[in-house]
LUMTILO-58785 format. One line per field, with one value per residue (C-alpha): residue number from 1; x, y, z. Coordinates in Angstrom, 1 decimal, decimal comma, m for minus. Example, Ala and Ser with C-alpha at 12.3 -4.5 7.8 and 13.67 -1.06 7.14 Angstrom:
BEGIN
nr	[1; 2]
px	[12,3; 13,7]
py	[m4,5; m1,1]
pz	[7,8; 7,1]
END
This chain:
BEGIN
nr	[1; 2; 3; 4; 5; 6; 7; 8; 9; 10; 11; 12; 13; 14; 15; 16; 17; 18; 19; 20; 21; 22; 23; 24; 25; 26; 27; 28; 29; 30; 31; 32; 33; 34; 35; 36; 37; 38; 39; 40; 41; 42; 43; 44; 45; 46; 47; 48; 49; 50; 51; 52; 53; 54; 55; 56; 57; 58; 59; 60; 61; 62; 63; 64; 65; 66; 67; 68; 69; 70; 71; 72; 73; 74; 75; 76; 77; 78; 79; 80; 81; 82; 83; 84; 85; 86; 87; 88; 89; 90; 91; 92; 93; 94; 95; 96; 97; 98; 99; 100; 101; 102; 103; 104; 105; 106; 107; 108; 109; 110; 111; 112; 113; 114; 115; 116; 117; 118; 119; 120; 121; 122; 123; 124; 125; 126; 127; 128; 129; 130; 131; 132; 133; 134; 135; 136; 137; 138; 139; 140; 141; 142; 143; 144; 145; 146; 147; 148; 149; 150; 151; 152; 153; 154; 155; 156; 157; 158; 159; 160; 161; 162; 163; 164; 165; 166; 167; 168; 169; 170; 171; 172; 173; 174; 175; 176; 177; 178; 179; 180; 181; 182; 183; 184; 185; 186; 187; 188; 189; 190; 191; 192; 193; 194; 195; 196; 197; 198; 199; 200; 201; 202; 203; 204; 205; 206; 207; 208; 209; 210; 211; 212; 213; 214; 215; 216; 217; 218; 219; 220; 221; 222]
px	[m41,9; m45,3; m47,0; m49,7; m50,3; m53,6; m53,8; m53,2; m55,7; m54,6; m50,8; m48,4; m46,6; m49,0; m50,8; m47,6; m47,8; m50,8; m50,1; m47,1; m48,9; m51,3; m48,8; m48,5; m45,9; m45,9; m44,9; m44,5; m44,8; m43,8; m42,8; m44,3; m47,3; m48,8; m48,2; m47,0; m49,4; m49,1; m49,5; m49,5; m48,3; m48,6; m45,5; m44,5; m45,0; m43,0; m40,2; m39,7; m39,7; m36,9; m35,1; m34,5; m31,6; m33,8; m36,7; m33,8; m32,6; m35,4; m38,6; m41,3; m45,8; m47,2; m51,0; m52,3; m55,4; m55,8; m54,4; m50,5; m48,0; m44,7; m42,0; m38,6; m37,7; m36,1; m35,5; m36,3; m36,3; m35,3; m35,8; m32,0; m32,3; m35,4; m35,9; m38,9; m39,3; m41,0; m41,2; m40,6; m39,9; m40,8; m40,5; m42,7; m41,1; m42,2; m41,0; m40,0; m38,2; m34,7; m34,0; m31,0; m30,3; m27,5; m27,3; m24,9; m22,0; m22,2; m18,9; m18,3; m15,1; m13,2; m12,4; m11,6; m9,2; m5,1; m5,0; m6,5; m6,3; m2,6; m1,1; m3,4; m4,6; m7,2; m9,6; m10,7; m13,6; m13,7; m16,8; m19,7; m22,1; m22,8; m24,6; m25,8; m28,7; m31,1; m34,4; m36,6; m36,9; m33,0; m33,0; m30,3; m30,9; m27,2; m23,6; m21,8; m17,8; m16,1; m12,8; m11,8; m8,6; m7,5; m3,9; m2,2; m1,8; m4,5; m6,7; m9,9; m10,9; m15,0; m13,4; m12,7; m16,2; m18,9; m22,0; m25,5; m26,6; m29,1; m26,6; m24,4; m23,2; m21,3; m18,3; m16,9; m14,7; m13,0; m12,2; m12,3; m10,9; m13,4; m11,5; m7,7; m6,1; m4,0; m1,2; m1,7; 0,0; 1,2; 4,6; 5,4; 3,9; 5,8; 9,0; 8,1; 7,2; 11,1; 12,2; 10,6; 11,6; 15,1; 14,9; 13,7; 16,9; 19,5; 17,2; 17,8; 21,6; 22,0; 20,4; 22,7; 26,0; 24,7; 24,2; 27,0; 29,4; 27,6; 28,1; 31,6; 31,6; 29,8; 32,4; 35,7; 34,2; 33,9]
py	[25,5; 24,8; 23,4; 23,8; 24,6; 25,4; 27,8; 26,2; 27,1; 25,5; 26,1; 24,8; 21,9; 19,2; 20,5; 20,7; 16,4; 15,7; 17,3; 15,3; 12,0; 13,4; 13,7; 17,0; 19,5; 22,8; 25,9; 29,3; 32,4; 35,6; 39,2; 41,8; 43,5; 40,8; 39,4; 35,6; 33,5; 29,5; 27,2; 23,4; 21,1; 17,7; 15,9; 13,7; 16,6; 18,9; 16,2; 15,2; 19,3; 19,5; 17,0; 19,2; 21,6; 24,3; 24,7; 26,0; 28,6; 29,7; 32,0; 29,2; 29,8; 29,1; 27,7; 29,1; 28,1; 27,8; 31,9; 31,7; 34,1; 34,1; 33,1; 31,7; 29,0; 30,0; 27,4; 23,9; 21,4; 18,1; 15,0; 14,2; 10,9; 9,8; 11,1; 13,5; 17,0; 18,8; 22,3; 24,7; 28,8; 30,4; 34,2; 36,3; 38,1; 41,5; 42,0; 44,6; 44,6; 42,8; 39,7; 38,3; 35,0; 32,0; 30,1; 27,0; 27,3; 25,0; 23,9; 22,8; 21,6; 20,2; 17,1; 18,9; 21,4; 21,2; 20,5; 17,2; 16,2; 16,7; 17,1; 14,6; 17,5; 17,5; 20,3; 21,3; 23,5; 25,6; 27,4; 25,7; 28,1; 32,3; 34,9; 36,6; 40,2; 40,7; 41,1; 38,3; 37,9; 38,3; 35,0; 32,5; 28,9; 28,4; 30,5; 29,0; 28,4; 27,4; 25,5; 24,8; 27,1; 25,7; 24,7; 22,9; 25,4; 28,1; 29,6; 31,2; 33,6; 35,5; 38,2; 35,4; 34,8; 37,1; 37,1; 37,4; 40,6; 42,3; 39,9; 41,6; 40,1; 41,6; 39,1; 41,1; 43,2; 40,1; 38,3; 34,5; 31,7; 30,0; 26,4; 25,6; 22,8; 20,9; 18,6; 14,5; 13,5; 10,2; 10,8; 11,4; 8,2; 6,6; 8,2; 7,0; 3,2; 3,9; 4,8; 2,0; m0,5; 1,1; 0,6; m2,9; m3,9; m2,4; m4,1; m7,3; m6,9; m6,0; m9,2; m11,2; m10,2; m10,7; m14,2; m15,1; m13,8; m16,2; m18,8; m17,7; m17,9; m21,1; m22,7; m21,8; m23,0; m26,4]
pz	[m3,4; m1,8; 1,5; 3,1; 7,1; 9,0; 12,0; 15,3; 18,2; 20,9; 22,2; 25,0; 25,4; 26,0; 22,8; 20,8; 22,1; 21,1; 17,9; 17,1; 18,2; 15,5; 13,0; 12,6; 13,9; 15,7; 14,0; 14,1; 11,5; 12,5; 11,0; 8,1; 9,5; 11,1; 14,6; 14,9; 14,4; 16,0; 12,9; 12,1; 9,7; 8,3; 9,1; 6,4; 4,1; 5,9; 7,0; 3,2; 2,0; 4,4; 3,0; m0,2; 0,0; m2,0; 0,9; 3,5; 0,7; m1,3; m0,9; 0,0; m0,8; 2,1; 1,9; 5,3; 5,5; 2,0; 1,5; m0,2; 2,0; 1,0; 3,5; 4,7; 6,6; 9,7; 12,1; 12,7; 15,6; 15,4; 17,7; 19,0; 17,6; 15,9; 12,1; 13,3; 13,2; 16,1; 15,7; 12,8; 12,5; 9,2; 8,6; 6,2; 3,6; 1,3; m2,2; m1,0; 1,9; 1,7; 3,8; 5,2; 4,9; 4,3; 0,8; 0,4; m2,0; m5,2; m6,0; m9,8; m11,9; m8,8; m10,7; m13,7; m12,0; m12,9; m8,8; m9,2; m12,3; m12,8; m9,1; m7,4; m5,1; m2,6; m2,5; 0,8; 1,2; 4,2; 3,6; 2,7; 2,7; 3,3; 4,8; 2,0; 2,0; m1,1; m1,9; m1,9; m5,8; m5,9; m3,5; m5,2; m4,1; m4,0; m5,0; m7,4; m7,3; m10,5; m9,3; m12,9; m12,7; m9,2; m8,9; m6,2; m3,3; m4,9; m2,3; m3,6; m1,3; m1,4; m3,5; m5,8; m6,3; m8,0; m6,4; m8,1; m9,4; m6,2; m3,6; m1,2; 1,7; 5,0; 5,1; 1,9; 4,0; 5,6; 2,5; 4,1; 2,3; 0,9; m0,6; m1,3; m2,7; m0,9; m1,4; 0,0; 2,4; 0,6; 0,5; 4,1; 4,7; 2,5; 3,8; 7,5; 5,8; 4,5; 8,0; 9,4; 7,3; 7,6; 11,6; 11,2; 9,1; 11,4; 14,0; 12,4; 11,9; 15,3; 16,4; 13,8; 14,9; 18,4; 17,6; 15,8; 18,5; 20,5; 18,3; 18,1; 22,4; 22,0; 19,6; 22,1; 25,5; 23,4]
END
């Protein structure tokens, strides 16, 4: 993926206001064998790349100042409640040197799975995504996790899940669960509706021999 920044002169935060009055947004590019350099950005471009899942996992060309560098996206600042993005941290990257980074997990065949399918399971996913080292050109955009086997009450844990070839990642020795399927809770609700409805008859009993004793007063007295 592609976009295109321009070097940024002037820096500090009244600057960084103007600029976003401007439409454009603050960056920063930092590490290879240059020093950090303060860069800009057009905002809708950058606010609509962001919106892609692929820019926050993949090696991005960026056009600084019309010459392509190859780097990662790092960071970004959002306003707390307006859909505006005000500063962004990108890293350069060799093809040479390995970078660390995390990729999302891509979950497939849930639907198709035995859990579902036949026992009505819910799968629930406890890791979304994971901290993965490789070099650059070994980069996946995501990890993929075929649930088609799952049964109710299967765990698949990261040893479960074979990573790309050139992809290690330092979670391997800890082994976390990454999705289980797990049985609804439907029938305890349905047992409580039983117990309820169970408490309500008794409840209504009681109240009907209570009044037909006093009838029964009633009826003497007369």
């Amino acid at each position: 993926m592609k976009f295109t920044a321009t070097t940024r002169s002037v820096q500090g935060s009244s600057a960084s206001r103007r600029l976003r009055r401007a439409g454009r947004v603050p960056a920063i590019v930092y590490g290879g064998d240059s020093s950090a350099a303060a860069i800009e950005l057009d905002h809708n471009e950058i606010y609509h790349a962001l919106r892609q899942d692929t820019f926050h996992a993949s090696i991005l060309t960026m056009n600084l100042d019309n010459k392509p560098q190859q780097v990662l996206l790092r960071a970004v600042q959002w306003h707390p409640y307006k859909p505006l993005v005000l500063h962004v941290d990108f890293q350069r990257v060799s093809a040479t040197e390995e970078i660390t980074t995390r990729v999302p997990f891509e979950f497939i065949n849930g639907d198709e799975s035995p859990a579902v399918r036949l026992s009505d399971a819910v799968i629930s996913y406890v890791l979304t995504d994971l901290e993965i080292t490789c070099l650059p050109g070994d980069l996946p955009t995501s990890i993929e996790v075929d649930l088609a086997g799952l049964e109710l009450g299967d765990t698949i844990n990261l040893a479960d899940i074979t990573l790309p070839e050139g992809v290690s990642t330092s979670q391997a020795e800890a082994n976390p669960v990454v999705a289980t399927a797990l049985a609804r809770m439907v029938e305890e609700v349905e047992d409580d509706d039983a117990d309820l409805d169970e408490a309500d008859a008794d409840a209504a009993g009681a109240k009907g021999d209570t009044d037909e004793e006093s009838g029964e007063g009633d009826s003497t007295e007369s």
